[in-house]
C-alpha positions as CSV (number, residue, x, y, z in Angstrom):
1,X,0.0,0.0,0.0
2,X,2.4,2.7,-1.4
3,X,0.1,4.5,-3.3
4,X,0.7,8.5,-3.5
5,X,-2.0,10.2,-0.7
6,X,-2.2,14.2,0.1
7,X,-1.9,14.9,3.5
8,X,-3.2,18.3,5.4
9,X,-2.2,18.8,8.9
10,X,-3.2,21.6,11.5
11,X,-1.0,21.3,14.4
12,X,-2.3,23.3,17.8
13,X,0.1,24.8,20.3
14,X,2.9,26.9,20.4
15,X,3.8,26.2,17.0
16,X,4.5,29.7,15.9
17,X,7.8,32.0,15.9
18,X,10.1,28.6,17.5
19,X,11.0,27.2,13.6
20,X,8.6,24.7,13.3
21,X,7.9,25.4,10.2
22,X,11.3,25.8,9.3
23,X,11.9,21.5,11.3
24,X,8.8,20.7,9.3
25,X,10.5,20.8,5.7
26,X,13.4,20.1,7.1
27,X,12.0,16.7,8.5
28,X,10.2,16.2,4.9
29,X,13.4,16.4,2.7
30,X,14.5,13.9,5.1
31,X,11.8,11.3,4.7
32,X,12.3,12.3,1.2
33,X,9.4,11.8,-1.7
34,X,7.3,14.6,-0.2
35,X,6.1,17.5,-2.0
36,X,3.8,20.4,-0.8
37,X,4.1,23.1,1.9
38,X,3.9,24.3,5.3
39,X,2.6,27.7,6.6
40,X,1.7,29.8,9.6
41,X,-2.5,30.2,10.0
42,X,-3.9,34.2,11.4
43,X,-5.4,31.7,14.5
44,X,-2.1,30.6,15.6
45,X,-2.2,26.6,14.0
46,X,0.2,25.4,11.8
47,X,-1.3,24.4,8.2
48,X,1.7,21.2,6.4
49,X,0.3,20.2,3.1
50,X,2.4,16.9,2.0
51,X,2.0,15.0,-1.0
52,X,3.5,11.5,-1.3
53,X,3.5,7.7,-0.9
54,X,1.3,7.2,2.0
55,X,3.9,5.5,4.0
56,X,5.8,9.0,4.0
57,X,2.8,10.8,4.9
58,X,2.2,8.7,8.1
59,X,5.9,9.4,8.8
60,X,5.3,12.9,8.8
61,X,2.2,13.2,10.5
62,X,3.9,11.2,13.5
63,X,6.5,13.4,14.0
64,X,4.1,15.8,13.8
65,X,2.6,14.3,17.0
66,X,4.9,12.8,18.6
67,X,8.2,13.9,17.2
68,X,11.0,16.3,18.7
69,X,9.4,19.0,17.3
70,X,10.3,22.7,18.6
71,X,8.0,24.9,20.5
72,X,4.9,22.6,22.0
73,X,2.3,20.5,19.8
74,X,-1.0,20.3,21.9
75,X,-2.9,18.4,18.9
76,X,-3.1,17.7,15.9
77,X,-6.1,17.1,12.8
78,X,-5.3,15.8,9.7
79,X,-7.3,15.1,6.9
80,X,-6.2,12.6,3.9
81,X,-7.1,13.1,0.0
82,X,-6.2,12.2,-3.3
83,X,-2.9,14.2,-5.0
84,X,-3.6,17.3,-7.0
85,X,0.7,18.1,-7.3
86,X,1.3,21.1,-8.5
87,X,4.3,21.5,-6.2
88,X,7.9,22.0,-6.4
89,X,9.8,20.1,-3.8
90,X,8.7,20.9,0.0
91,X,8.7,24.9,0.8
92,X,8.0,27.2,3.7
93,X,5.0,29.7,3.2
C-alpha cells in the first residue's frame, strides 16, 4: 500500500515563531518523496500540506505528533485526499 496520498495537517500549540515550520520541511526532505508546503495560519495553528506515498505521509504526520518538534504541539487534525501536485519540492510559506 504505497500508493501516493495528500496529507493536510493543522498542528495546535505553540507552533508559531520557534521554527517549526522551518523542522517541518526540514524533517520532509528527510523522509524524502514529499512534495507540498507548510505555513503559519492568522489563528495561531500550523497548516503542512504533504503530498507523497502514503507511508511518507504517516511518517510525517507522527513526527508531527509525537516527534521532537520545537516549541509545543498540543494536537493535531489531519485530513487525507487524493494528490492534486502542482508542487515543487517541500517549501516554507
Amino acid at each position: 500500500m504505497n500508493e501516493n496520498v495528500r496529507l493536510t495537517a493543522w498542528v495546535r500549540g505553540r507552533v508559531q515563531g520557534v521554527g517549526f515550520r522551518w523542522w517541518t520541511r526540514a524533517t520532509a526532505l528527510e523522509i524524502g518523496g514529499l512534495s507540498g508546503y507548510v505555513s503559519n495560519l492568522a489563528d495561531g495553528r500550523v497548516q503542512v500540506v504533504a503530498e507523497g506515498s502514503r507511508a511518507a505521509c504517516e511518517r510525517l504526520l507522527a513526527w508531527l505528533r509525537d516527534g521532537d518538534t520545537p516549541g509545543r504541539v498540543d494536537g493535531v487534525t489531519e485530513i487525507w485526499d487524493v494528490p492534486r501536485g502542482g508542487y515543487d519540492g517541500f517549501e516554507i510559506r
